[in-house]
C-alpha positions as CSV (number, residue, x, y, z in Angstrom):
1,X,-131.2,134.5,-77.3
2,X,-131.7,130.8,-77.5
3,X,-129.1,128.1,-78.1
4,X,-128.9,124.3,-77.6
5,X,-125.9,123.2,-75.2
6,X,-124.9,119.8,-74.1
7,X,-126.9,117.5,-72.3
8,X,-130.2,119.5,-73.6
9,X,-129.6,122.2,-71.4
10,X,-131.7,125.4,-72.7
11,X,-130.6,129.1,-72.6
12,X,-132.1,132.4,-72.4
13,X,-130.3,135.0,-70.6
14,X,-131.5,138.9,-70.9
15,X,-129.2,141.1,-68.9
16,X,-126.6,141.9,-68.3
17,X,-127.1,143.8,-71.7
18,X,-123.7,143.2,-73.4
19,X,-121.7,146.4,-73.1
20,X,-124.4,147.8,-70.4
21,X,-123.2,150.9,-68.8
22,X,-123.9,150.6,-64.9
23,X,-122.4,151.2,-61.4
24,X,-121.5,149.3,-58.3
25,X,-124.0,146.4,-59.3
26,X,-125.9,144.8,-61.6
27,X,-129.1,142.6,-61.9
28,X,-128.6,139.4,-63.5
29,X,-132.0,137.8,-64.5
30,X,-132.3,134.6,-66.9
31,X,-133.8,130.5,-67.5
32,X,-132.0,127.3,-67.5
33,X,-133.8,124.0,-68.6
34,X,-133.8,121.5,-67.7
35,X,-134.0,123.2,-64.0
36,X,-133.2,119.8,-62.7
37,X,-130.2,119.7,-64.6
38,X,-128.6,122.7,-62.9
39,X,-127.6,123.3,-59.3
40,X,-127.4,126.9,-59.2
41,X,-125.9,129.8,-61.8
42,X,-122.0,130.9,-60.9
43,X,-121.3,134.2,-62.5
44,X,-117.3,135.3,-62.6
45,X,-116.2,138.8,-62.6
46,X,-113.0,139.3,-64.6
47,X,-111.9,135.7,-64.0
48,X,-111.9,136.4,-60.0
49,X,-114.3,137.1,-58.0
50,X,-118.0,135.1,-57.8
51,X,-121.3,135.2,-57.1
52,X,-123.7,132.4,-56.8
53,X,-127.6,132.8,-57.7
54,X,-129.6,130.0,-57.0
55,X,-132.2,128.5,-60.0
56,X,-136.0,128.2,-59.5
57,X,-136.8,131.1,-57.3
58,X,-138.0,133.5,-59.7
59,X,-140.9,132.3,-61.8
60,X,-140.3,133.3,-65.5
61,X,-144.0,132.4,-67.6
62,X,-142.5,134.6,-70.0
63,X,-139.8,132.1,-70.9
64,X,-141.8,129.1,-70.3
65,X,-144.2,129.9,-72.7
66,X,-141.5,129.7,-75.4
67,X,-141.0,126.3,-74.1
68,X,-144.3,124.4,-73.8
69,X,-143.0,120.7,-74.0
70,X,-140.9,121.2,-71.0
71,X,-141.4,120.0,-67.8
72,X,-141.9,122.9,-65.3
73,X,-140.2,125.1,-67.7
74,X,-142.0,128.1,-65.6
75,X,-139.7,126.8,-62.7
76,X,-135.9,127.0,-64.3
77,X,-135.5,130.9,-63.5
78,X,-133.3,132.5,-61.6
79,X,-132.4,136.3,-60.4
80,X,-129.9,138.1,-58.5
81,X,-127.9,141.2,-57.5
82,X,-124.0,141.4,-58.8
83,X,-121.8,144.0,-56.9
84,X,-119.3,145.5,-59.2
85,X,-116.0,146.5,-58.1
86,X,-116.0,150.7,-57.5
87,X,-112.9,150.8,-60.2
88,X,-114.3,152.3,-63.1
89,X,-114.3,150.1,-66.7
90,X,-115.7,147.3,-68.1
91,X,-115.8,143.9,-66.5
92,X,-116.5,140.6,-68.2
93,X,-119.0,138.8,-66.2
94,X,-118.8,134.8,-67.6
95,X,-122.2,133.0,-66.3
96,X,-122.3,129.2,-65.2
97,X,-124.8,127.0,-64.9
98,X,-123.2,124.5,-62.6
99,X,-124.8,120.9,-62.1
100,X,-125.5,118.8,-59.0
101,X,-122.3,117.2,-59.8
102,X,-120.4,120.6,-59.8
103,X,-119.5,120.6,-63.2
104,X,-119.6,124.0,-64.9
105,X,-121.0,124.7,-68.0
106,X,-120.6,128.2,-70.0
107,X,-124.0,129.6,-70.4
108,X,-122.4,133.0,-71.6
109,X,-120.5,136.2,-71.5
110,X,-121.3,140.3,-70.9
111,X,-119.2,143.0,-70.2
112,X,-120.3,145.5,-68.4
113,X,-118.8,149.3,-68.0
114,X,-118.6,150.6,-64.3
115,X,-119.8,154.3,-64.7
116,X,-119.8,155.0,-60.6
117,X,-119.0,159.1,-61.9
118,X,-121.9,159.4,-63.8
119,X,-123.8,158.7,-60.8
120,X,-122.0,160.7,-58.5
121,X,-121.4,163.7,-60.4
122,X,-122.9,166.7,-58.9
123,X,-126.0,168.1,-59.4
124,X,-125.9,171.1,-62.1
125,X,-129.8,172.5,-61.8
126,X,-131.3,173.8,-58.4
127,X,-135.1,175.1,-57.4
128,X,-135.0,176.7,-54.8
129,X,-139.0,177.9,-54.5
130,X,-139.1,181.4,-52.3
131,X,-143.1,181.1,-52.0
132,X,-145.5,179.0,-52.6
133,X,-148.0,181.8,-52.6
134,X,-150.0,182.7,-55.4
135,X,-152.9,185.7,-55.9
136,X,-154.5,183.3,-58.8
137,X,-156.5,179.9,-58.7
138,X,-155.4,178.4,-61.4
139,X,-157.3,175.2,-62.3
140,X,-154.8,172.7,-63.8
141,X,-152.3,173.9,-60.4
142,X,-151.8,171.2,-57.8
143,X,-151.7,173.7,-54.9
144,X,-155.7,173.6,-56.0
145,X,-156.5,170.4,-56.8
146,X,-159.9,169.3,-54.7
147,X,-158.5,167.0,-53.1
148,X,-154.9,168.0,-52.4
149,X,-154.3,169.3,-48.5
150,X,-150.5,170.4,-49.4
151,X,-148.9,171.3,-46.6
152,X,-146.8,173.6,-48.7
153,X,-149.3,175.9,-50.1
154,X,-149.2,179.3,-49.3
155,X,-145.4,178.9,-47.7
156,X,-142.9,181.1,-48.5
157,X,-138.7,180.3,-47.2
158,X,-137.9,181.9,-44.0
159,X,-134.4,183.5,-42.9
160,X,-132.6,180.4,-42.4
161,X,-133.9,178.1,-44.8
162,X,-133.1,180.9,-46.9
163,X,-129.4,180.4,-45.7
164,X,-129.2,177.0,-45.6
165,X,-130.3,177.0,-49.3
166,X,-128.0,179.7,-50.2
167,X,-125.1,177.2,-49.1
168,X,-126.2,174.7,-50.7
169,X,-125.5,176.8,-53.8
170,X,-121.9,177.6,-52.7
171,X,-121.0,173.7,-52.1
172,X,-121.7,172.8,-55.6
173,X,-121.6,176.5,-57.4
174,X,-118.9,175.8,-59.8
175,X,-120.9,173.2,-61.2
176,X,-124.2,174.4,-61.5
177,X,-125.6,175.5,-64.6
178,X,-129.0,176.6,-63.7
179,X,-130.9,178.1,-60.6
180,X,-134.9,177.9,-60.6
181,X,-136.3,180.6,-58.5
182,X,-140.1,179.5,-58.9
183,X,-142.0,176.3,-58.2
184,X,-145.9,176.7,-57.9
185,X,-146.2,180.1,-56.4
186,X,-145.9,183.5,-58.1
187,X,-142.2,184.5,-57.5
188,X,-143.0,188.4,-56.9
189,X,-145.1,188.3,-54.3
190,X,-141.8,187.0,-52.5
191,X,-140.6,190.8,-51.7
192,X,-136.8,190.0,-51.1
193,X,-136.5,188.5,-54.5
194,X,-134.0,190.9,-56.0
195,X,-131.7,190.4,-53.1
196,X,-132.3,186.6,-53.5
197,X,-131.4,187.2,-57.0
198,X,-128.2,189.2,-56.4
199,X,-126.7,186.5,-53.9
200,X,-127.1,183.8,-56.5
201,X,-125.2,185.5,-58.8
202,X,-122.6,186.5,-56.7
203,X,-122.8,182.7,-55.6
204,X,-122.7,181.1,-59.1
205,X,-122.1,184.0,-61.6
206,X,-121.7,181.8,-64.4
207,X,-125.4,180.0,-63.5
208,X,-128.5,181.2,-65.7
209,X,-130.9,182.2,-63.4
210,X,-135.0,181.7,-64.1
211,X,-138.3,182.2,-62.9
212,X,-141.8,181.7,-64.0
213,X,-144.3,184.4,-63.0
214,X,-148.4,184.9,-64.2
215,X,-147.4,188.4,-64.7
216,X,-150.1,189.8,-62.9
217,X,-148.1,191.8,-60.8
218,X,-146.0,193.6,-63.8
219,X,-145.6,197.4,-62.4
220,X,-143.6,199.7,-64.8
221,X,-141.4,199.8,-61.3
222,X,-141.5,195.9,-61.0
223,X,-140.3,195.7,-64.5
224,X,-137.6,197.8,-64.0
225,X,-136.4,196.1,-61.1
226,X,-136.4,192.6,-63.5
227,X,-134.4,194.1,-65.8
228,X,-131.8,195.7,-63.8
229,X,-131.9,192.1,-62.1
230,X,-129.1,189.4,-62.9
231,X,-132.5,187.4,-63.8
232,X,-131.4,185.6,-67.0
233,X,-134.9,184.5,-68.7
234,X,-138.5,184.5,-67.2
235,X,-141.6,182.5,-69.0
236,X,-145.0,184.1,-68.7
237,X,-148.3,181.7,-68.3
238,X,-150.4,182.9,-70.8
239,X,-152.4,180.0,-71.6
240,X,-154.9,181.5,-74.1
241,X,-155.1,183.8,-77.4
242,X,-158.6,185.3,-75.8
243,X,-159.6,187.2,-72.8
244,X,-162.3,184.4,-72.0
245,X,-160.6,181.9,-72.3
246,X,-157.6,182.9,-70.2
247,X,-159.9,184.3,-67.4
248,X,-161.3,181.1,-67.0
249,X,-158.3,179.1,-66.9
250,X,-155.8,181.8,-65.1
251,X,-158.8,182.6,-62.3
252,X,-158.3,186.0,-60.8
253,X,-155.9,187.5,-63.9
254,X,-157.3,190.0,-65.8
255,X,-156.0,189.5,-69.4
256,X,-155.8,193.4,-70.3
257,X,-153.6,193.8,-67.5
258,X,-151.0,190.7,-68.2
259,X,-150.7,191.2,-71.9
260,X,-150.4,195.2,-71.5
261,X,-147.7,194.5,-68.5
262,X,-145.6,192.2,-71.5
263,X,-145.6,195.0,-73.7
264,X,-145.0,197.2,-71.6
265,X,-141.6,195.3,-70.2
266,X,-140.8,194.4,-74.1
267,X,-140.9,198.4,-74.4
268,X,-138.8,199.4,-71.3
269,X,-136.4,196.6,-71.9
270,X,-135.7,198.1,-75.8
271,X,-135.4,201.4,-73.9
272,X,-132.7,200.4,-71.5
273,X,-130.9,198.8,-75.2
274,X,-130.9,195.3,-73.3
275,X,-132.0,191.9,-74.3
276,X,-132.1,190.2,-71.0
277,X,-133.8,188.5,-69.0
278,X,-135.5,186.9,-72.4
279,X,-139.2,186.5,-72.3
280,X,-141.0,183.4,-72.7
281,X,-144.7,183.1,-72.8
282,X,-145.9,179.7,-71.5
283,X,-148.8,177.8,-72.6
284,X,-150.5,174.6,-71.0
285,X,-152.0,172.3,-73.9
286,X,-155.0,171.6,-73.3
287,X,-159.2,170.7,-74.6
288,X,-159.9,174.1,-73.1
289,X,-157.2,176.3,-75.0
290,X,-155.4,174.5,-77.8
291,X,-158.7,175.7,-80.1
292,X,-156.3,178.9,-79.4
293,X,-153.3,177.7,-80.3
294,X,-152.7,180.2,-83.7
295,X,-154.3,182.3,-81.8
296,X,-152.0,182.6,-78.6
297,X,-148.7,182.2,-81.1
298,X,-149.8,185.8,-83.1
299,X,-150.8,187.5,-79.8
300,X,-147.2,186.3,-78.5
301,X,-145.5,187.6,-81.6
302,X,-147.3,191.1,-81.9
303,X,-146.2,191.5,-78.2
304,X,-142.6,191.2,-79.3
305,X,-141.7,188.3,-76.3
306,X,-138.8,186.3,-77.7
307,X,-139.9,182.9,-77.3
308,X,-143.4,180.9,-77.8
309,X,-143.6,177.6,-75.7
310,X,-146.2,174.8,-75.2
311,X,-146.0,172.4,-72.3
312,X,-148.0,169.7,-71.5
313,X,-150.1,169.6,-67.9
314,X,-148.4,166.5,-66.0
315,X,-151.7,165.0,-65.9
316,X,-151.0,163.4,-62.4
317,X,-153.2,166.1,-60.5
318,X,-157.0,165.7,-60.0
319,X,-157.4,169.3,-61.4
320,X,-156.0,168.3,-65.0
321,X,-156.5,165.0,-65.7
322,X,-159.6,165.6,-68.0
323,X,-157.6,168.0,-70.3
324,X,-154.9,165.5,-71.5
325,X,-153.8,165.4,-75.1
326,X,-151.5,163.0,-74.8
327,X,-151.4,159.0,-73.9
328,X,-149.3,157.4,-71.8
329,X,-148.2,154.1,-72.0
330,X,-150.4,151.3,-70.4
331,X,-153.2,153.7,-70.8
332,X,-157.0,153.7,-72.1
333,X,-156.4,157.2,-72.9
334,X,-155.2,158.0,-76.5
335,X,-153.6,160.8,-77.5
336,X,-156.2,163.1,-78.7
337,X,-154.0,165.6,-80.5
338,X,-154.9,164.0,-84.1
339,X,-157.7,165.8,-84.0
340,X,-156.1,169.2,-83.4
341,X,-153.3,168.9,-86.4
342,X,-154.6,171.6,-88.4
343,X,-154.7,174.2,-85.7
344,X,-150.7,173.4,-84.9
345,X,-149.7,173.5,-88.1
346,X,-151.6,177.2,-88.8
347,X,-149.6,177.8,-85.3
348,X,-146.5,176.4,-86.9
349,X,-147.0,178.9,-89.7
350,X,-147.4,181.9,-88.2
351,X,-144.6,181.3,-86.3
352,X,-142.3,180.6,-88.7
353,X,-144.0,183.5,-90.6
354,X,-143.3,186.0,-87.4
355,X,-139.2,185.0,-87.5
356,X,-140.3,183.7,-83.9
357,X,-138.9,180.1,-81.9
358,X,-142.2,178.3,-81.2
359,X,-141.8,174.6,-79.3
360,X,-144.0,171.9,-78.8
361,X,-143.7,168.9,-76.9
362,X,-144.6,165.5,-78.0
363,X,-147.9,163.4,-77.4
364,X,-146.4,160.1,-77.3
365,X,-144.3,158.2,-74.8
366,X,-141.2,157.2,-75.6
367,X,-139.0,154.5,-73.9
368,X,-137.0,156.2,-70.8
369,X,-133.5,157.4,-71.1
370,X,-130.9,158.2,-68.8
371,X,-132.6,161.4,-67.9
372,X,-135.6,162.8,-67.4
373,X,-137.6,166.1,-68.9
374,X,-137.9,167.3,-65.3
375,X,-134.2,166.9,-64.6
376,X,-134.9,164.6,-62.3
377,X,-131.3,162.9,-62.1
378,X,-129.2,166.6,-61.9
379,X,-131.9,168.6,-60.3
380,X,-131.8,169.4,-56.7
381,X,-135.6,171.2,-55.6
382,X,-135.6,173.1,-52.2
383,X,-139.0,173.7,-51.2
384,X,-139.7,176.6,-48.8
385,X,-139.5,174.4,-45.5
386,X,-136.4,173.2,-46.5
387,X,-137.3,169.7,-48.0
388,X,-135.0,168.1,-50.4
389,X,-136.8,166.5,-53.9
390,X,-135.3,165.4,-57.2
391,X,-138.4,167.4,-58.6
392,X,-140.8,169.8,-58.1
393,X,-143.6,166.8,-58.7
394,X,-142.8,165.0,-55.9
395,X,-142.8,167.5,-53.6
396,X,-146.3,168.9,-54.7
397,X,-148.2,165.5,-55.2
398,X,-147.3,164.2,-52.0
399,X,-150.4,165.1,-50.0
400,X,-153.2,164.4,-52.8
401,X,-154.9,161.1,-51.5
402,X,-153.1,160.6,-48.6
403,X,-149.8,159.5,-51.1
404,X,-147.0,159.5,-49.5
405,X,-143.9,161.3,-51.3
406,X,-141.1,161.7,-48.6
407,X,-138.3,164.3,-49.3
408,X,-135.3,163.3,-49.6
409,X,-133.9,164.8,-46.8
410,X,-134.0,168.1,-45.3
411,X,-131.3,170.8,-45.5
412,X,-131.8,172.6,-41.6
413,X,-131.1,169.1,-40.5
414,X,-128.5,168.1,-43.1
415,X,-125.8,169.5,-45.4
416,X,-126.6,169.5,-49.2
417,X,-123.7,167.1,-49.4
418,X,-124.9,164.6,-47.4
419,X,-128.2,164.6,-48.9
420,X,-127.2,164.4,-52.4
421,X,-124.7,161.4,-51.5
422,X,-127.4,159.1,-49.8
423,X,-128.7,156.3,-50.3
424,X,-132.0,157.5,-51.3
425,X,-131.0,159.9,-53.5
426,X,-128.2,157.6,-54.9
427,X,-130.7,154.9,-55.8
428,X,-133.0,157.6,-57.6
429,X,-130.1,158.6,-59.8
430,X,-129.0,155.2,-60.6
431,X,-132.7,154.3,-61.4
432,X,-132.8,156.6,-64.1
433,X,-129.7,156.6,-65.3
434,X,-130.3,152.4,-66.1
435,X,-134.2,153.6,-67.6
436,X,-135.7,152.3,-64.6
437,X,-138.8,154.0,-62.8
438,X,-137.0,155.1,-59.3
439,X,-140.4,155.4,-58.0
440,X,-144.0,154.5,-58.6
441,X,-144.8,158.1,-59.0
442,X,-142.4,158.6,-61.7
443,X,-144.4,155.9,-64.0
444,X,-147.2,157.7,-63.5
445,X,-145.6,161.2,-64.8
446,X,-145.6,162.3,-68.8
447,X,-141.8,163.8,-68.4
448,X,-140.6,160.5,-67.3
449,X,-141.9,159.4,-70.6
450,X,-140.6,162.7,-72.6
451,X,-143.8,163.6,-72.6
């Protein structure tokens, strides 16, 4: 927004965003020309309290190339931090530019809504990963990427971790709506997962509970256990429509075996005149399947699950990043998936055709919202040593490269409370709920961009 003032003076100001939702504080960012002109910027909260940001520390190009007659134009900017009040509402913020002399001049007006609830509101989706072991190699899995050394491979929660997590539940169970019990491990192999699964349903009865399995390890025993569980839904990687294929993806499955072992629990489950948990069969898109596509949606449908799904591989692991079909923004990779229209649309087809639900996600950023696909601002993850991440990512791309990805905190040596109310953890919520990246990793991650 540009307009002439008195004396010459110039304007552009481009937040605060005029009925912005926020909490606690607030960047202010802008340009004033003639810089010389203009002492420093006064901003007013609510005709009361005010904060002064000086001009000419923060060099704006941007804005000076829309001025290119004026005198160190580049020079005029000027940046700062505004602490709301914690009362919740809107506050008018009125910006100054205020001369050498002291005189004021109105540069503008925003209001601004204090939302400091939405930030603190409690979390309503847990993980909580039992192992971290798997019996398969999988090649788009971080836990075997070449040049990954995560510590938390092969891991599974001991007694009190198990505990500690299981309190963490209680503290927030009337609010939570979900309860992971997988992250990158096969969740069977953990052999106290049915007593796992009773306590969080006795915890938070009203809580869907989930896993994701390979499905290598469906006994008819096994599958009776599941559905005699409290487990609410389980997906299924099945990541191909042919034995080849899937062998060479899913290494060390046998595609006989997993395929047989769905109908088989599709069978007992009509038996036993239930319809829970609800099966989903999971497939990673990528160059090496999505040929497959129609094929995997009819092998899906004839084996009576109840739900088709297609994710996309988060492309941030050194084992997948050569099967993307999507771009990302800032990228020389373009989204690929053109070329494959006419095999989702046959997909499409036959799923409609079969009466069955059949999603696919999308192959294009978008801009950020106040939430991410990974749940990453009402997520809590609890990884088998008891580390604290706002999502699974984090937690597993920490050790590829030598990156860095701290937890958040740690629940033997904290209470959930405390680690969901610091700072940290704060500043990550906050980040997301403005559409800013809380992280560098985050930027580099599809779901961020509802991918």
């Amino acid at each position: 927004m540009f307009e002439k003032w008195n004396r010459g003076i110039l304007k552009y100001i481009d937040k605060p965003l005029n009925g912005q939702t926020t909490w606690f504080r607030i960047p202010i960012v802008g340009w004033v020309i003639p810089p010389e002109k203009i002492d420093h910027i006064l901003i007013v909260k609510n005709n009361n309290d005010s904060t002064c940001i000086r001009v000419g520390t923060d060099i704006r190009l941007d804005v000076g190339s829309h001025f290119p007659d004026v005198r160190e134009a580049e020079k005029g900017g000027f940046k700062g931090i505004i602490h709301l009040g914690e009362k919740e509402g809107p506050y008018v913020l009125s910006i100054f530019g205020v001369t050498p002399k002291g005189k004021k001049i109105l540069l503008g007006e925003r209001t601004v809504i204090n939302s400091r609830t939405e930030i603190l509101k409690k979390p309503e989706f847990f993980q909580l990963a039992l192992t971290n072991r798997c019996n398969l190699s999988c090649s788009m899995c971080p836990a075997h990427s070449s040049s990954s050394s995560w510590i938390g491979q092969g891991l599974s929660i001991n007694p009190v971790v198990l505990e500690r997590s299981l309190e963490s539940l209680r503290y927030y169970a009337k609010d939570i709506k979900r309860v992971f019990l997988s992250e990158y491990g096969e969740p069977f192999l953990y052999k106290e997962i049915f007593d796992v699964i009773n306590d969080v349903h006795e915890i938070c009865p009203q809580a869907k509970i989930s896993l994701t399995s390979n499905g290598t390890l469906f006994s008819e025993q096994l599958i009776k256990n599941i559905i005699d569980s409290h487990l609410t839904d389980i997906a299924i990687s099945l990541d191909a429509g042919s034995k080849k294929t899937y062998e060479k993806i899913r290494k060390g499955a046998d595609f006989d075996q997993v395929t047989s072992g769905i109908k088989k629990f599709i069978e007992i489950r009509k038996l036993a005149e239930k319809n829970t948990p609800e099966i989903y069969t999971n497939f990673v898109l990528m160059h090496s399947n999505i040929q497959e596509l129609p094929d995997y949606v009819r092998l899906a449908a004839n084996l009576g699950v109840d739900h088709v799904q297609t994710v996309n591989p988060f492309g941030i692991f050194e084992g997948d990043q050569e099967e993307l079909l999507y771009s990302m923004p800032n990228s020389d990779n373009i989204s690929q998936i053109k070329k494959y229209e006419i095999k989702i649309k046959e997909a499409q087809y036959i799923a409609q055709k079969a009466g069955i639900s059949f999603s696919l996600p999308s192959f294009y950023p978008s801009t950020p919202g106040t939430e991410c696909l990974a749940r990453g601002r009402s997520l809590v993850s609890i990884s088998p040593s008891g580390d604290v991440y706002p999502c699974c990512i984090m937690a597993a791309k920490g050790p590829e490269k030598g990156l860095a990805i701290k937890p958040i905190g740690n629940i033997i040596e904290n209470s959930i409370g405390e680690i969901w109310n610091s700072e940290p953890y704060i500043h990550h919520r906050e980040s997301l709920f403005r559409g800013a990246p809380p992280n560098t990793l985050c930027l580099q991650c599809p779901r961020y961009y509802n991918i």
